[in-house]
C-alpha positions, 0 to 999 in steps of 0.5 A, a space after each residue: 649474586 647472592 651472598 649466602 650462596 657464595 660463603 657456602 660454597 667457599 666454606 663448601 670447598 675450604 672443608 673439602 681441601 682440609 679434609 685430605 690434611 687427615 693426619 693433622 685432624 682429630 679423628 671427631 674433628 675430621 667426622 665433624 668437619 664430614 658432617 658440617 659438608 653434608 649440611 653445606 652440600 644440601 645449602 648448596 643444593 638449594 641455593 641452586 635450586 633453580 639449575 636442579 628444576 631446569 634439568 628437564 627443560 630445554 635441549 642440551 648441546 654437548 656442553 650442558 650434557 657433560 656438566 649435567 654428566 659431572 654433578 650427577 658423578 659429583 653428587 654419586 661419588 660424594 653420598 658414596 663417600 659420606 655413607 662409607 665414612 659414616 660407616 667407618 665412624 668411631 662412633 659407628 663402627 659398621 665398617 671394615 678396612 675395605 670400608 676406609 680404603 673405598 672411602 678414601 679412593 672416592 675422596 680422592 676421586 672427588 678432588 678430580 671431579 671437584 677440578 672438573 665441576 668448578 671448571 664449567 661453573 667458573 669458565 667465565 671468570 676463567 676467560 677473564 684472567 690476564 696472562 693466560 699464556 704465562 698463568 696457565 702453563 705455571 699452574 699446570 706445572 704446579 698441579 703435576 708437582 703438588 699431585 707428585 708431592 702427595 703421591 695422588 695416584 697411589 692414593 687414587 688406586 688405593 694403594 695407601 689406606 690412609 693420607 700422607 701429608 706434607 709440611 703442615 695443614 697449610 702447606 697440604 692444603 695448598 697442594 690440595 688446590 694446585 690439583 684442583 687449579 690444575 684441572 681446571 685449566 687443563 679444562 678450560 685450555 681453549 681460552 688460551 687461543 680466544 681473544 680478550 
């Protein structure tokens, strides 16, 4: 596997996780890390370049249909957000209170797509955890207190207009990725029953 691709996307999803840690962040550290996700989103794009040119070819079970569903929703929901917080840069300065609350509601949508996008890109990994039964269950009730700790929905639906954060940049984040584990498990609960 090629190397260059996996940094990219392990600093692709520590950047998106350290992102909702808004409140500990400098307000040009938070634009600059903004800024740093584009350029590493468009290295992501390349380096699967190959996946982009087979789009066309070949025929789609339902499978490949809503993977293909999930990183077109990815790729919409991450441009709307960048645009919108561009706009709402202090640097800028086009956008309004509506601007930053929008802009959070789809980071926060992004962290739910970004659960579902590495759940069909990880699957096989996935299969090959042991103690699924035992692991499985722990991270979900994991997923649902980190999703309480941070009050997920309230920000989902806009109720807030910027993060709450819990503990420190670390603790935050971590809550940030029992979500994300959380979704994907949820996904993949069929391996629970496949045999090793």
């Amino acid at each position: 596997m090629n190397t260059k691709k996996i940094i990219v996307d392990i600093l692709l999803f520590i950047l998106m996780i350290v992102q909702y840690s808004r409140q500990y962040l400098n307000p040009t550290i938070h634009e600059i890390i903004g800024i740093c996700l584009i350029v590493l989103v468009i290295l992501h794009l390349y380096f699967n370049r190959r996946y982009l040119k087979g789009i066309r070819k070949g025929k789609y079970n339902r499978k490949r249909s809503l993977m293909l569903i999930i990183n077109i929703a990815f790729m919409v929901v991450f441009i709307m957000t960048c645009i919108l917080g561009l706009l709402s840069s202090q640097f800028i300065h086009m956008g309004n209170l509506t601007t930053i609350y929008l802009h959070k509601i789809l980071a926060y949508l992004s962290i739910i797509i970004l659960g579902l996008h590495l759940s069909f890109n990880m699957n096989i990994l996935i299969a090959k955890i042991p103690y699924k039964k035992i692991i499985f269950p722990l991270l979900i009730v994991f997923g649902i207190y980190c999703m309480v700790k941070v009050d997920f929905w309230n920000h989902l639906i806009g109720k807030y207009g910027f993060s709450t954060v819990n503990g420190n940049i670390l603790i935050n984040s971590a809550y940030y990725i029992g979500i994300v584990l959380m979704i994907i498990v949820l996904v993949n609960l069929d391996k629970l029953v496949e045999k090793k």
